[in-house]
Biopython code that builds the backbone (N, CA, C, O; Angstrom):
import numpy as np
from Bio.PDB.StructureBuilder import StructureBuilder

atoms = [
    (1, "UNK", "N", (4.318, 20.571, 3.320)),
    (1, "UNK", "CA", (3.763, 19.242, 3.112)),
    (1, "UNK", "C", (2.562, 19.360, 2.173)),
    (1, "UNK", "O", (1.472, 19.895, 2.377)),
    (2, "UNK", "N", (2.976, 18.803, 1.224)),
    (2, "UNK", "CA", (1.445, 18.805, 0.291)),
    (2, "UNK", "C", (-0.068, 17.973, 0.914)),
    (2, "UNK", "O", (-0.339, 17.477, 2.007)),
    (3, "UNK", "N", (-0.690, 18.090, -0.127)),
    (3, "UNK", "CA", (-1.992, 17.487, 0.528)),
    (3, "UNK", "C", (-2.394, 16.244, 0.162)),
    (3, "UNK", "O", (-3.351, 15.641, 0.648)),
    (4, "UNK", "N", (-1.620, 15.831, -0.748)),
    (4, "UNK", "CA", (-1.717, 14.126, -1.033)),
    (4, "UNK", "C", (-1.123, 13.299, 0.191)),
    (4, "UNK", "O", (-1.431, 12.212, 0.679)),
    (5, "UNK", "N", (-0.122, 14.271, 0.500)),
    (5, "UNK", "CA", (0.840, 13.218, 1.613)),
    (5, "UNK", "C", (-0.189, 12.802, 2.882)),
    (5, "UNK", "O", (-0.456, 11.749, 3.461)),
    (6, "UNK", "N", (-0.682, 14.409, 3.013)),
    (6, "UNK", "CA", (-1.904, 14.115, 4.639)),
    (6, "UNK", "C", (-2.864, 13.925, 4.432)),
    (6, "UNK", "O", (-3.514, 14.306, 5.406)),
    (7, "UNK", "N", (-3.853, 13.301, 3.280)),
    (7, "UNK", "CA", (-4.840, 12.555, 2.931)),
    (7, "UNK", "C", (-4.235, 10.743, 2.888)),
    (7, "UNK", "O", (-4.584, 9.680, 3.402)),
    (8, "UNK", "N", (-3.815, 10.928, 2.525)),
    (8, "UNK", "CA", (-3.168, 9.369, 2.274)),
    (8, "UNK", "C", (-2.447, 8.368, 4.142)),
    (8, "UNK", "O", (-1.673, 8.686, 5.045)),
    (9, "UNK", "N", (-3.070, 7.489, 3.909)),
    (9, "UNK", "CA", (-2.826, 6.511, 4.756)),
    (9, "UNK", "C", (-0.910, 6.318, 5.390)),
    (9, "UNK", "O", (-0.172, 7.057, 4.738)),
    (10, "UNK", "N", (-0.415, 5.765, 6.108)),
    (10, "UNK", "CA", (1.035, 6.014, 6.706)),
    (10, "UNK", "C", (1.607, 4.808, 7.123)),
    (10, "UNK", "O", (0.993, 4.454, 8.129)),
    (11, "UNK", "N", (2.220, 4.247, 6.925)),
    (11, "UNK", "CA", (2.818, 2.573, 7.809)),
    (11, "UNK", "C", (1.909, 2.354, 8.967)),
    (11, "UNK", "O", (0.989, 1.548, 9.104)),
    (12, "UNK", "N", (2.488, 3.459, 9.942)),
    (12, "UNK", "CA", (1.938, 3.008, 11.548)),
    (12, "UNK", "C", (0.006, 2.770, 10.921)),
    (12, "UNK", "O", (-0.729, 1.787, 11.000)),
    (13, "UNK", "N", (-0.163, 3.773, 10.502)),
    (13, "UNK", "CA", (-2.096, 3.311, 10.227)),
    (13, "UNK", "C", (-1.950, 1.690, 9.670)),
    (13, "UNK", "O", (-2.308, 0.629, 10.181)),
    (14, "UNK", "N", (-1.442, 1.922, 8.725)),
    (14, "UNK", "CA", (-2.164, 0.730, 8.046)),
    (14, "UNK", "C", (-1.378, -0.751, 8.951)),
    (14, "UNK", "O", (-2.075, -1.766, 8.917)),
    (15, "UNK", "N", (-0.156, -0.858, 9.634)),
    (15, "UNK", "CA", (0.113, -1.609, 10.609)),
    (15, "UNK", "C", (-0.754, -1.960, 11.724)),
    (15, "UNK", "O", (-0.914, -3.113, 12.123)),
    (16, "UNK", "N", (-1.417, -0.716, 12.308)),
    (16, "UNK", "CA", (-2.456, -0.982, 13.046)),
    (16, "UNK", "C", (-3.450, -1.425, 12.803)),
    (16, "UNK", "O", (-4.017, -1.888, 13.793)),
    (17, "UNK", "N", (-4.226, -1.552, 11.445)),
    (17, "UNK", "CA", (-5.386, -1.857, 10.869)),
    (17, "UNK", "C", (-4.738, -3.158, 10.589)),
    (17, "UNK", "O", (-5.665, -3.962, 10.494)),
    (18, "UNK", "N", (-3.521, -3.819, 10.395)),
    (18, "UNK", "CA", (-3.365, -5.090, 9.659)),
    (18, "UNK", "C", (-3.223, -5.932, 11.046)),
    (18, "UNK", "O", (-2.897, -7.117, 10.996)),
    (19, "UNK", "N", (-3.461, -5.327, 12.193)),
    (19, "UNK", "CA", (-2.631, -6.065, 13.303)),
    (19, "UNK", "C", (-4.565, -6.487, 13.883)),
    (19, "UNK", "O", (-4.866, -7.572, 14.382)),
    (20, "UNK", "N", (-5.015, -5.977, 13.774)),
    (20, "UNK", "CA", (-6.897, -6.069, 14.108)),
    (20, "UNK", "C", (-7.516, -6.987, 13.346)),
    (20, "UNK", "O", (-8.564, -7.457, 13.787)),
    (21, "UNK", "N", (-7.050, -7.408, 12.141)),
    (21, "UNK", "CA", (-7.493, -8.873, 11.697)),
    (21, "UNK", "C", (-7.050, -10.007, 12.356)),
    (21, "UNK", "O", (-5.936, -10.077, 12.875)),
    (22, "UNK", "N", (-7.876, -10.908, 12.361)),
    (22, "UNK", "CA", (-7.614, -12.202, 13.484)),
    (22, "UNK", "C", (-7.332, -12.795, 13.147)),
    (22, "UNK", "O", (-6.810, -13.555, 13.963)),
    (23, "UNK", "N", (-7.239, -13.373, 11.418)),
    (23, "UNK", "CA", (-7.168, -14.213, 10.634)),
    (23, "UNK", "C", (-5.525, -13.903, 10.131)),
    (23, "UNK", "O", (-5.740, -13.655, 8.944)),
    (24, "UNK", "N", (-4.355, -13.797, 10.267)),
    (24, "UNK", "CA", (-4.043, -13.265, 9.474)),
    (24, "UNK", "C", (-3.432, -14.049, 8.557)),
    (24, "UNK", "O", (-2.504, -13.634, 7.863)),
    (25, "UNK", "N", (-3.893, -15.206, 8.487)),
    (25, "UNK", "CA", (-3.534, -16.044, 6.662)),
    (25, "UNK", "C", (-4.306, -15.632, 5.851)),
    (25, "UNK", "O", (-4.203, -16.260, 4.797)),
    (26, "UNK", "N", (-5.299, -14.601, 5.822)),
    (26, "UNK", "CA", (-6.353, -14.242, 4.631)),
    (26, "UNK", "C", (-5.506, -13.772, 3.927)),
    (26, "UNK", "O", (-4.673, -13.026, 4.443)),
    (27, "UNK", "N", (-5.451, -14.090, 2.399)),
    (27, "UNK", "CA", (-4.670, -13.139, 1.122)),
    (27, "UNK", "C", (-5.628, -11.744, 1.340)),
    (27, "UNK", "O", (-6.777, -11.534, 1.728)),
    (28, "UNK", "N", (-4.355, -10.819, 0.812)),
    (28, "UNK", "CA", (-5.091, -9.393, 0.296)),
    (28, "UNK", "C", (-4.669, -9.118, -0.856)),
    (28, "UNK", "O", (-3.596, -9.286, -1.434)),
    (29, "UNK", "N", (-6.162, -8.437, -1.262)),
    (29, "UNK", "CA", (-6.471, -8.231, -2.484)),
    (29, "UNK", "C", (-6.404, -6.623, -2.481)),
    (29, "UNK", "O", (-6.629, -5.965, -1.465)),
    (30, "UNK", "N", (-6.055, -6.036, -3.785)),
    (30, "UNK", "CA", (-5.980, -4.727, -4.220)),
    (30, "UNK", "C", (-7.198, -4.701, -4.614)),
    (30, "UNK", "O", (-7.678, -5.790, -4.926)),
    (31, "UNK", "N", (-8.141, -3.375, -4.734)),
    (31, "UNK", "CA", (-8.835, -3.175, -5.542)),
    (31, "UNK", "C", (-9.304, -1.469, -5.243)),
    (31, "UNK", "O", (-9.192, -0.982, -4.118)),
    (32, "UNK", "N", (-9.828, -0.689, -6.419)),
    (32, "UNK", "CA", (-10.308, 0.973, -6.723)),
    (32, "UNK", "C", (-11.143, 0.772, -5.771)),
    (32, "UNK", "O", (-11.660, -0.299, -5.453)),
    (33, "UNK", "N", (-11.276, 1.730, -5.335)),
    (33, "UNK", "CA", (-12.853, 2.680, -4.556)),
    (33, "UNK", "C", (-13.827, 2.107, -5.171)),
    (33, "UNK", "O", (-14.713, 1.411, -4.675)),
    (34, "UNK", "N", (-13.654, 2.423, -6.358)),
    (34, "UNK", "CA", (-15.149, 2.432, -7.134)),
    (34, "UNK", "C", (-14.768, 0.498, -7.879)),
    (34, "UNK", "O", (-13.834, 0.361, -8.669)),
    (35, "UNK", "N", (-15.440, -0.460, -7.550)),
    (35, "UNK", "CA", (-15.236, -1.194, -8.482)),
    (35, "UNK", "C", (-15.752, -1.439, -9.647)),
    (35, "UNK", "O", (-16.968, -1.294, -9.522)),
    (36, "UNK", "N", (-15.494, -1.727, -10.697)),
    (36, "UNK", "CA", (-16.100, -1.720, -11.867)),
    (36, "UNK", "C", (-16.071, -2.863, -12.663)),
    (36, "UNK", "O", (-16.217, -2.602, -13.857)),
    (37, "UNK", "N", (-15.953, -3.855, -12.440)),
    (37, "UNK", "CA", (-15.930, -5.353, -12.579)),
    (37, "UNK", "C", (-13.935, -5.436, -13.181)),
    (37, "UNK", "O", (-13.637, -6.208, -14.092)),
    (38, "UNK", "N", (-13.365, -4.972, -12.827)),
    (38, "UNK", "CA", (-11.871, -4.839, -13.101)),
    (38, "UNK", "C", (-11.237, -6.621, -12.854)),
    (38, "UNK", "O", (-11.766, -7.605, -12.336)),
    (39, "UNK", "N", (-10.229, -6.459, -13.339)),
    (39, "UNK", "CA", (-9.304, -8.049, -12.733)),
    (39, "UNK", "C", (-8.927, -7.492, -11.178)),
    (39, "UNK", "O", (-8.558, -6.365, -10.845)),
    (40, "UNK", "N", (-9.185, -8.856, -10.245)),
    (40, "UNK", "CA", (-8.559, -8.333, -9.369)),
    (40, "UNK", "C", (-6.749, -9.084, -9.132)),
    (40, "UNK", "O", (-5.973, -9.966, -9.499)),
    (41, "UNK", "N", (-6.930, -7.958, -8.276)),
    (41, "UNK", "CA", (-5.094, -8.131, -7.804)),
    (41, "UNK", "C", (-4.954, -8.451, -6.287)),
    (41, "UNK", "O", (-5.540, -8.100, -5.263)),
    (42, "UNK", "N", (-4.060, -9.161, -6.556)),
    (42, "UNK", "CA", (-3.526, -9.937, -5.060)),
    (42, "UNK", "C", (-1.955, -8.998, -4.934)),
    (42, "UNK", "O", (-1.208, -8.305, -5.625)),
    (43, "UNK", "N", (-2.099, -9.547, -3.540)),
    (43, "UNK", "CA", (-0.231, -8.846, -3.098)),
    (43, "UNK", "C", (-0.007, -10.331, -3.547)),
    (43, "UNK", "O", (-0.885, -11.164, -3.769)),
    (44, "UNK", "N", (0.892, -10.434, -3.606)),
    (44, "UNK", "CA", (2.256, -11.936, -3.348)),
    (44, "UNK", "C", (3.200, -11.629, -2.414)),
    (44, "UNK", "O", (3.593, -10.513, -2.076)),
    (45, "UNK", "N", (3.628, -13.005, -1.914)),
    (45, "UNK", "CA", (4.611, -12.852, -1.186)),
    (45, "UNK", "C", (5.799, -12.359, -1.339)),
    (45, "UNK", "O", (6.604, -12.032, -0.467)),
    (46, "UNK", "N", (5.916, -12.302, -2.779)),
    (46, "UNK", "CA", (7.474, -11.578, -3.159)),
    (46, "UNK", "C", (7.226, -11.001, -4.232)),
    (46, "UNK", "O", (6.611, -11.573, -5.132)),
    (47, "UNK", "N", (7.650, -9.796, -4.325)),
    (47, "UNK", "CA", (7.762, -9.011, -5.304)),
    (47, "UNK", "C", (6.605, -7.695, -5.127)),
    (47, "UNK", "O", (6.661, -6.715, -5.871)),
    (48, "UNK", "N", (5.693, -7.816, -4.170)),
    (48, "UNK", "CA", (4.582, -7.287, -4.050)),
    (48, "UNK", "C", (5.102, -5.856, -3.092)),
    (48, "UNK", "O", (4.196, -5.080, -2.787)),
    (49, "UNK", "N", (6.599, -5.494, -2.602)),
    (49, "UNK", "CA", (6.355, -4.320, -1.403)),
    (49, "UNK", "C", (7.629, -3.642, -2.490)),
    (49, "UNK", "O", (8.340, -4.414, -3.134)),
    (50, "UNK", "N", (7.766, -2.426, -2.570)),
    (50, "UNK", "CA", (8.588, -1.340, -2.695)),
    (50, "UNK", "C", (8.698, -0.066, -1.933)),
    (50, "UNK", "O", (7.917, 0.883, -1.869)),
    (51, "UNK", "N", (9.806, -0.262, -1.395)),
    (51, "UNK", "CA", (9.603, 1.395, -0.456)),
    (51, "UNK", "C", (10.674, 2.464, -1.008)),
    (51, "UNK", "O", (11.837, 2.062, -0.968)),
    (52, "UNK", "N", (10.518, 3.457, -1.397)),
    (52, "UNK", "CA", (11.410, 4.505, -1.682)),
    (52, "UNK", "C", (11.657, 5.861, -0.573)),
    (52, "UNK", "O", (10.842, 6.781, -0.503)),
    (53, "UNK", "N", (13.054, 5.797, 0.351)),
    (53, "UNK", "CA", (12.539, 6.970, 1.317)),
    (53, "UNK", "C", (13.156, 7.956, 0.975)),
    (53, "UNK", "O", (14.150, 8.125, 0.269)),
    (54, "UNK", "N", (12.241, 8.864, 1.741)),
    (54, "UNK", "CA", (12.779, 10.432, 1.844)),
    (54, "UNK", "C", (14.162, 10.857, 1.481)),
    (54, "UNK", "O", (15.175, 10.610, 2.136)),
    (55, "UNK", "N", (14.092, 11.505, 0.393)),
    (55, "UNK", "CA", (15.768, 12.222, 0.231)),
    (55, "UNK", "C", (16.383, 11.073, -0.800)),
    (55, "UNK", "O", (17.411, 11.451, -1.362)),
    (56, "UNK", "N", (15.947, 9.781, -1.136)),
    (56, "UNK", "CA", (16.516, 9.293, -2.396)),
    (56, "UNK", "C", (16.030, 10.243, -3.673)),
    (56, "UNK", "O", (15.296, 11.226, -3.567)),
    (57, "UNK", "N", (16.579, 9.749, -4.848)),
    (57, "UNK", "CA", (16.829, 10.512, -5.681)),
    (57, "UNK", "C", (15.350, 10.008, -5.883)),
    (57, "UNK", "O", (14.935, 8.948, -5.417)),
    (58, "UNK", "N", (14.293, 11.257, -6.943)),
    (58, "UNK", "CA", (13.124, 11.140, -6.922)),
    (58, "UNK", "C", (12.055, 11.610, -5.609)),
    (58, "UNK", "O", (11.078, 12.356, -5.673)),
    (59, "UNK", "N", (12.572, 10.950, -4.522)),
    (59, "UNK", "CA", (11.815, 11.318, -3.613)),
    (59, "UNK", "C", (12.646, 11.741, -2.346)),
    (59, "UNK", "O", (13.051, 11.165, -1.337)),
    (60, "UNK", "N", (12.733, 13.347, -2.999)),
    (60, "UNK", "CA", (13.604, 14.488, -1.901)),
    (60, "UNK", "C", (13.061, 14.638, -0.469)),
    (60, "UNK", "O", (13.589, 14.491, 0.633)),
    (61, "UNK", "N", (11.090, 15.187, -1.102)),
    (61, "UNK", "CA", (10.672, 15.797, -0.283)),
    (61, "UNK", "C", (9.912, 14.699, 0.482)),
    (61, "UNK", "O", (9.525, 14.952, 1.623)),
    (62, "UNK", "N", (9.741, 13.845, 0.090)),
    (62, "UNK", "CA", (9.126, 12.447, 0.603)),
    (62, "UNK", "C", (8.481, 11.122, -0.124)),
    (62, "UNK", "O", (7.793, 11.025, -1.141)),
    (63, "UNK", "N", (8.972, 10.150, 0.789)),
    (63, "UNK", "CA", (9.629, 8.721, 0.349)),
    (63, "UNK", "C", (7.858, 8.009, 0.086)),
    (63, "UNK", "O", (6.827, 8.682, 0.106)),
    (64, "UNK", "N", (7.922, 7.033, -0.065)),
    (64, "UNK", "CA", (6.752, 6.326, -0.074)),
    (64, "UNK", "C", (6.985, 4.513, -0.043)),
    (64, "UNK", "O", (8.020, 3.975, -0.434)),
    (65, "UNK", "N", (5.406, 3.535, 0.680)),
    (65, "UNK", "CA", (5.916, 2.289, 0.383)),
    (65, "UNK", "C", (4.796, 2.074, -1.130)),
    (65, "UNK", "O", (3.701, 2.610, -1.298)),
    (66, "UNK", "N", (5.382, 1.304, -1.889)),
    (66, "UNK", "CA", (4.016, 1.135, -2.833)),
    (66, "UNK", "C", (3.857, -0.748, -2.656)),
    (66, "UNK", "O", (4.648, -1.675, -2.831)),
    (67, "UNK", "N", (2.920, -0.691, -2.379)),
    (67, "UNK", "CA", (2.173, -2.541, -2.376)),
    (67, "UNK", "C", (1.605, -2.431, -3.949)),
    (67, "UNK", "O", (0.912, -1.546, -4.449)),
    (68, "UNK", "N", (2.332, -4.052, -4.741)),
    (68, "UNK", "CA", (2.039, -4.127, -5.737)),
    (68, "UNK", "C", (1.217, -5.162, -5.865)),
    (68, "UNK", "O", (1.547, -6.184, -5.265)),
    (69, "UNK", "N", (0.102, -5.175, -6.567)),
    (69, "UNK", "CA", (-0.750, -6.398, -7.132)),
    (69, "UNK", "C", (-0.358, -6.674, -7.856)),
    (69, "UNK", "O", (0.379, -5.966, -8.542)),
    (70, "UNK", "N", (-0.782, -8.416, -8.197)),
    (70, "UNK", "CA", (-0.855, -8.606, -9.801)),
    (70, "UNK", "C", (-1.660, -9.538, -9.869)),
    (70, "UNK", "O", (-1.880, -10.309, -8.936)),
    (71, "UNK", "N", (-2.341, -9.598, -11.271)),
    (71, "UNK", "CA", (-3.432, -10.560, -10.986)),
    (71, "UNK", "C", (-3.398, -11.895, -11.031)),
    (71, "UNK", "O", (-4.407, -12.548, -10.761)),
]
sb = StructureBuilder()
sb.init_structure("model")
sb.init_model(0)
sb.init_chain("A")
sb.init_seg("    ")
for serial, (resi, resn, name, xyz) in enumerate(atoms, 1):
    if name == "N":
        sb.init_residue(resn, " ", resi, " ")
    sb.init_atom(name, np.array(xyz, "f"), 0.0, 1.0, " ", f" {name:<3s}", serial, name[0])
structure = sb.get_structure()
């Protein structure tokens, strides 16, 4: 297992962290660590989730979801 995979956040985490907001009609917004006055990015309701798993072509050794912004 490389070390990006076990630094990086996992469904069940970030499910649990999304389930602890009370609000949950707040939009989410993307944004860097560091902000730097950038455009920001929103998810949308469609078009915003991609998941690729484990063992598809590209991702043998492991799959990933990617959440897309756009601004």
């Amino acid at each position: 297992m490389n070390i990006l995979y076990m630094s990086t956040m996992n469904v069940e985490e970030l499910i649990k962290r999304l389930q602890s907001v009370k609000d949950k009609t707040l939009p989410v917004r993307v944004i860097e660590e560091e902000d730097n006055d950038d455009p920001n990015y929103w998810l949308k309701p469609t078009s915003s989730f991609e998941v690729s798993n484990t063992g598809e072509n590209g991702y043998e050794v492991c799959g990933e979801v990617r959440l897309i912004g756009k601004e």
